[in-house]
Z-matrix of the N, CA and C atoms (Angstrom, degrees):
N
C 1 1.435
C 2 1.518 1 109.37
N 3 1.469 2 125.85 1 142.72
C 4 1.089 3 119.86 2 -176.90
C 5 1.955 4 109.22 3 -86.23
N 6 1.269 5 92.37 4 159.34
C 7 2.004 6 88.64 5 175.66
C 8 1.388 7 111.03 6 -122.20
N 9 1.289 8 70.22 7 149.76
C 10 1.450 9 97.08 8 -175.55
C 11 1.548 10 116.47 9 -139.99
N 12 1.619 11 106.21 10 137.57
C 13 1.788 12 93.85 11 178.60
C 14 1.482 13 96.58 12 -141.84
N 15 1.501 14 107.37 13 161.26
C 16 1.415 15 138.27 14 -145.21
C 17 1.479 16 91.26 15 -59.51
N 18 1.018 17 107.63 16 -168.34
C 19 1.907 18 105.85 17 173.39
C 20 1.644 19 91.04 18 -169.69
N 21 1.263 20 113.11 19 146.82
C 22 2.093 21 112.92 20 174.22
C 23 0.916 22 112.39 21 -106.95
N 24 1.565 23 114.15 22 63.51
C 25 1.726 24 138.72 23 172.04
C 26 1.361 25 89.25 24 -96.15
N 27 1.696 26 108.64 25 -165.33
C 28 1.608 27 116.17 26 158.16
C 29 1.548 28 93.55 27 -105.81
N 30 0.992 29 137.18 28 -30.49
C 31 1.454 30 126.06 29 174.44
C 32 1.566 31 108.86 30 -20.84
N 33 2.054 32 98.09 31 135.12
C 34 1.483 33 101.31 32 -157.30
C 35 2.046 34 95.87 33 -80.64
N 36 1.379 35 103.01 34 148.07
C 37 1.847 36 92.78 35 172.78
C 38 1.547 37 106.26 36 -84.32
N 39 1.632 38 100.30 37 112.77
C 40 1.498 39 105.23 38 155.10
C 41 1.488 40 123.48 39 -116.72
N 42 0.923 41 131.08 40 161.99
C 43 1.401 42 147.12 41 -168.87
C 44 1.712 43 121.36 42 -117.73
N 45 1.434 44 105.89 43 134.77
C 46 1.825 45 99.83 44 -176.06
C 47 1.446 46 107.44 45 -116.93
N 48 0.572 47 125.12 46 101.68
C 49 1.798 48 136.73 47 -175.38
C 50 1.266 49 103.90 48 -110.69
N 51 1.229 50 128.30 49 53.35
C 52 1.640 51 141.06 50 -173.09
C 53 1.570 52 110.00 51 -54.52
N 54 1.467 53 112.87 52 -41.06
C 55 1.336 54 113.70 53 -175.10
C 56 1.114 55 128.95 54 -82.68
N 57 1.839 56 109.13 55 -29.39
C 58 1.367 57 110.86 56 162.88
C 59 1.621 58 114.66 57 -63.20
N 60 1.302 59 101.37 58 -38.75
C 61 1.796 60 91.97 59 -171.77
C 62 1.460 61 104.29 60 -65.66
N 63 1.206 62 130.79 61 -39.38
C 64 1.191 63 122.39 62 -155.84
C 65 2.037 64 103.14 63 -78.70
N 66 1.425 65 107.40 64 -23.51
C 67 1.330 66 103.05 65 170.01
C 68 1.749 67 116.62 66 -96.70
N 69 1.720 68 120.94 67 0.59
C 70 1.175 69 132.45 68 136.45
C 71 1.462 70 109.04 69 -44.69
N 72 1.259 71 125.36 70 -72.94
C 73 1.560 72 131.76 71 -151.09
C 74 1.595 73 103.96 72 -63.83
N 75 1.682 74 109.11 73 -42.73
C 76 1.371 75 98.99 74 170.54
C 77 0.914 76 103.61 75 -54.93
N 78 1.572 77 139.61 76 -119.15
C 79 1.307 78 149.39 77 -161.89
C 80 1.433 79 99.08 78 -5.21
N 81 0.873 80 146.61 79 -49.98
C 82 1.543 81 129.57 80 -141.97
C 83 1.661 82 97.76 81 -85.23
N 84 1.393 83 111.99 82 -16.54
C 85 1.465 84 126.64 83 177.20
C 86 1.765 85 110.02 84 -72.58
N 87 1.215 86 100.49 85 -20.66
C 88 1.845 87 111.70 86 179.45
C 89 1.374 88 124.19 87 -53.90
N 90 1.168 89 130.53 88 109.50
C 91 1.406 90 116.38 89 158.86
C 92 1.404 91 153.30 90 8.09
N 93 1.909 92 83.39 91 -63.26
C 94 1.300 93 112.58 92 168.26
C 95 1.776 94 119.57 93 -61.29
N 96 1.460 95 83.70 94 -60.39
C 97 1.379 96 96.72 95 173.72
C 98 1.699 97 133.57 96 -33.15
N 99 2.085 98 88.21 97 -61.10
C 100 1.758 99 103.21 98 -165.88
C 101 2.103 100 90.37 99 -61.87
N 102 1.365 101 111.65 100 -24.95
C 103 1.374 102 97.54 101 -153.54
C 104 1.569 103 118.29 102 -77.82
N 105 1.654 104 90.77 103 -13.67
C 106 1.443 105 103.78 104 -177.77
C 107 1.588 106 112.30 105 -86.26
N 108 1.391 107 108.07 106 -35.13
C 109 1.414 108 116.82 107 -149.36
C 110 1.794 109 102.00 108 -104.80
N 111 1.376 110 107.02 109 -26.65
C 112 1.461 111 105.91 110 169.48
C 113 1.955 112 121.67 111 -66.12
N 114 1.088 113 105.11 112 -19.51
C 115 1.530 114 103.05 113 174.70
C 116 1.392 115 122.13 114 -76.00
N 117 1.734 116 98.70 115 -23.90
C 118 1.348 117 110.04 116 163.56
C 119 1.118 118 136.61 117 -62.30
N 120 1.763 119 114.03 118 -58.66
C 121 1.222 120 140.04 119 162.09
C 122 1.635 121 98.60 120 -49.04
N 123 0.865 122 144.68 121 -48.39
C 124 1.702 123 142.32 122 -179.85
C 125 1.841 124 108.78 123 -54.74
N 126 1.029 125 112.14 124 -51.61
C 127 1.492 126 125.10 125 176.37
C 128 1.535 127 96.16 126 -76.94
N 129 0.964 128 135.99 127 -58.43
C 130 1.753 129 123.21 128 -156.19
C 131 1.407 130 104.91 129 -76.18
N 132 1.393 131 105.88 130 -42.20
C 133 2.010 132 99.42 131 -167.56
C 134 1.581 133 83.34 132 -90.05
N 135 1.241 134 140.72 133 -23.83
C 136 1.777 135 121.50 134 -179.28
C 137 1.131 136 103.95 135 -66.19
N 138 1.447 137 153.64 136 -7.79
C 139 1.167 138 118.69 137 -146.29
C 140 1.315 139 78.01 138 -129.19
N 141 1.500 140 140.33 139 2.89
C 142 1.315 141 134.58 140 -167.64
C 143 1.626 142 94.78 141 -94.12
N 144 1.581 143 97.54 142 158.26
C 145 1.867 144 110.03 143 -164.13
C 146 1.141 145 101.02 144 -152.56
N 147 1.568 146 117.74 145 145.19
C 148 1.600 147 116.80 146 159.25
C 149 1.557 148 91.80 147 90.02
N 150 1.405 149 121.49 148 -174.07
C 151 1.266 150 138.31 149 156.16
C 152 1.463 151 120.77 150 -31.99
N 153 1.240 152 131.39 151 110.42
C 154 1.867 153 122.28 152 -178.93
C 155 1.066 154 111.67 153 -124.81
N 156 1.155 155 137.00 154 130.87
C 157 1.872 156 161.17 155 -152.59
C 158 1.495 157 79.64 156 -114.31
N 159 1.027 158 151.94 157 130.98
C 160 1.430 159 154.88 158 78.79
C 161 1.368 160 122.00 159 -64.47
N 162 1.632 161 106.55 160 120.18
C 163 1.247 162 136.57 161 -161.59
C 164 1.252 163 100.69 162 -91.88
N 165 1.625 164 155.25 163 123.79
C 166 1.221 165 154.92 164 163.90
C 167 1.475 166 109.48 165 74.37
N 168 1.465 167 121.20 166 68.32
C 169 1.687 168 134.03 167 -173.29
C 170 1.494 169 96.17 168 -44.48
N 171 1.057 170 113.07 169 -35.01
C 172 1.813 171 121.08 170 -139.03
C 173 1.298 172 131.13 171 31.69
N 174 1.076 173 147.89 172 -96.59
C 175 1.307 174 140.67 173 145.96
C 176 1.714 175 130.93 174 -72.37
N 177 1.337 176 93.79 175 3.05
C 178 1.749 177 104.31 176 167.50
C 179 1.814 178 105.46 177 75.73
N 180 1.535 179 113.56 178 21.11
C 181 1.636 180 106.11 179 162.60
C 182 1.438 181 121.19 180 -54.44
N 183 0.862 182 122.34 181 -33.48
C 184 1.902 183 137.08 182 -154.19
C 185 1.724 184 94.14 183 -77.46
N 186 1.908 185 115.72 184 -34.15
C 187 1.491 186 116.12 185 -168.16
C 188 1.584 187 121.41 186 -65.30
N 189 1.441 188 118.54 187 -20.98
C 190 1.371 189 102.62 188 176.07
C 191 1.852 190 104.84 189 -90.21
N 192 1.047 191 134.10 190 20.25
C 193 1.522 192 136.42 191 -152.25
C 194 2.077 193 88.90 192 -108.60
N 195 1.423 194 103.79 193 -29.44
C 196 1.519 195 89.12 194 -160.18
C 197 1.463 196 90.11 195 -82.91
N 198 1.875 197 99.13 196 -177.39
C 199 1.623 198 95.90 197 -129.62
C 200 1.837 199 70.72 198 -138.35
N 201 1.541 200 112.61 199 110.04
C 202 0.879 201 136.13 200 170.08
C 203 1.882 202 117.22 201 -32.44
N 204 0.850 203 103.99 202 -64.67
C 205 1.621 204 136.85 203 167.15
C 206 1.550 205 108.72 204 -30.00
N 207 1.499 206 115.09 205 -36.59
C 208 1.179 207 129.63 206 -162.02
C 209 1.892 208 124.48 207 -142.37
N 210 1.213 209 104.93 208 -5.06
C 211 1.399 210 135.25 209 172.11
C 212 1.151 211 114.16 210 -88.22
N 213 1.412 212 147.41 211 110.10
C 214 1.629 213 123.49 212 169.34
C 215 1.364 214 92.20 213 -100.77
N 216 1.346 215 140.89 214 -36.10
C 217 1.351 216 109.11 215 -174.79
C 218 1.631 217 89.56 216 -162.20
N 219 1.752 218 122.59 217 157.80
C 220 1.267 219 129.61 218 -165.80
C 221 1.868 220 100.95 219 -125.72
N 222 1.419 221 102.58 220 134.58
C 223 1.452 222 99.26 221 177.45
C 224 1.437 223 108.70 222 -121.75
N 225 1.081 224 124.11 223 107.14
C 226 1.634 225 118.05 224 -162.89
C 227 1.505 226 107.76 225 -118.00
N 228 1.220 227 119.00 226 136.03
C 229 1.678 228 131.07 227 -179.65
C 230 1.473 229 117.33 228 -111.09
N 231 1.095 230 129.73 229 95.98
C 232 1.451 231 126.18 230 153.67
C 233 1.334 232 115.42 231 -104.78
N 234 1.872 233 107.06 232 115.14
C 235 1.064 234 125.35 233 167.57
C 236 1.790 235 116.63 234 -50.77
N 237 1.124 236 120.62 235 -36.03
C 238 1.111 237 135.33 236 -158.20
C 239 1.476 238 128.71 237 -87.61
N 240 1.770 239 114.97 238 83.39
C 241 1.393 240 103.47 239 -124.52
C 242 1.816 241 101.39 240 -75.57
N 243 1.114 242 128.60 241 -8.06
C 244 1.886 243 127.66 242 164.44
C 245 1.639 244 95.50 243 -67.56
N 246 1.038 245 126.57 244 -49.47
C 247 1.515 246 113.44 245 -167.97
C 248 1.443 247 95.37 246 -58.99
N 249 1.412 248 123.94 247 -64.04
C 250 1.549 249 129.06 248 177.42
C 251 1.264 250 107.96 249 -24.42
N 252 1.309 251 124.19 250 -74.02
C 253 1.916 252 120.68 251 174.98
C 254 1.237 253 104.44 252 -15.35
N 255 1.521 254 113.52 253 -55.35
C 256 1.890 255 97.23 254 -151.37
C 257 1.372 256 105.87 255 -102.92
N 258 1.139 257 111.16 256 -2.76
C 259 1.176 258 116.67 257 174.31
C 260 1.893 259 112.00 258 -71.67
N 261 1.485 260 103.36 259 -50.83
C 262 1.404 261 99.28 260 168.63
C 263 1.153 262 114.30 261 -51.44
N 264 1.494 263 133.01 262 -48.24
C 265 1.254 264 128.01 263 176.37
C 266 1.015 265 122.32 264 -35.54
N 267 1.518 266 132.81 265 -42.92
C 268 1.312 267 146.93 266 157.41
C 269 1.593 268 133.91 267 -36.54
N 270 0.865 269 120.53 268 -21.53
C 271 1.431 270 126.89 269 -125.51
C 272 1.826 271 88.71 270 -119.86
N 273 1.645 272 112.37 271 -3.08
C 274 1.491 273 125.00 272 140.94
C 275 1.447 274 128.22 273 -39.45
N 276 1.361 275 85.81 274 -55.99
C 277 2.066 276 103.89 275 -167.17
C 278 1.634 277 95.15 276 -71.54
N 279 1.452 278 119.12 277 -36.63
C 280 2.155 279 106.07 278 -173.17
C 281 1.218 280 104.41 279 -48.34
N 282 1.244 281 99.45 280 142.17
C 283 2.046 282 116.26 281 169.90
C 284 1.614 283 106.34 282 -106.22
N 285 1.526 284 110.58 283 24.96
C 286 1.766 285 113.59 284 -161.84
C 287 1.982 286 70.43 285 -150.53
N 288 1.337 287 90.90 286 162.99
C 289 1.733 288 121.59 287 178.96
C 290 1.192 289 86.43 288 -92.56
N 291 1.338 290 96.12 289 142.29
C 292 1.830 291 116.05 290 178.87
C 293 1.499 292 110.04 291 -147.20
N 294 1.883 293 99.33 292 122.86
C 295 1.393 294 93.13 293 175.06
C 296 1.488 295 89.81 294 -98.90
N 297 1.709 296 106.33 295 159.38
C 298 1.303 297 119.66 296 -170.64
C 299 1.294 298 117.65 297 -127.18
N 300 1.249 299 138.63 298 99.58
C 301 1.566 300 115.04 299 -152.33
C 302 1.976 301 88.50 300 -148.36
């Protein structure tokens, strides 16, 4: 993991963990994985309504799950600026407006 430490600027603290995400992104591409983890993501981001704060996007799987119908708009934070990459990549598949920051 790469390091990083705080600093008493206003500069926001982000973090690059390039290697975990990039061996995150595989796996999450797995079989195993989508079959376990998509029933989840179906129930957790469906049942969300109104305005939604998602705290740590990570690679932005959870964004095509919310449910148009019931979403007016998605505000998602990944500190983690390699997770952030693929996460923007993502942010195709939402059927809801997503700020991405």
């Amino acid at each position: 993991m790469s390091k990083t430490k705080p600093t008493n600027d206003n500069k926001p603290y982000i973090t690059n963990h390039s290697i975990f995400a990039r061996v995150y992104e595989l796996l999450s591409r797995n079989d195993s994985e989508s079959s376990f983890m998509e029933p989840l993501r179906k129930e957790t981001a469906g049942a969300a309504h109104g305005l939604v704060l998602e705290i740590g996007a990570g690679n932005g799987l959870n964004f095509s799950f919310y449910d148009p119908k019931k979403v007016e708009r998605l505000e998602a934070i990944e500190p983690d600026a390699a997770m952030l990459r693929y996460a923007r990549r993502r942010l195709v598949t939402a059927l809801v407006p997503i700020t991405l920051t």
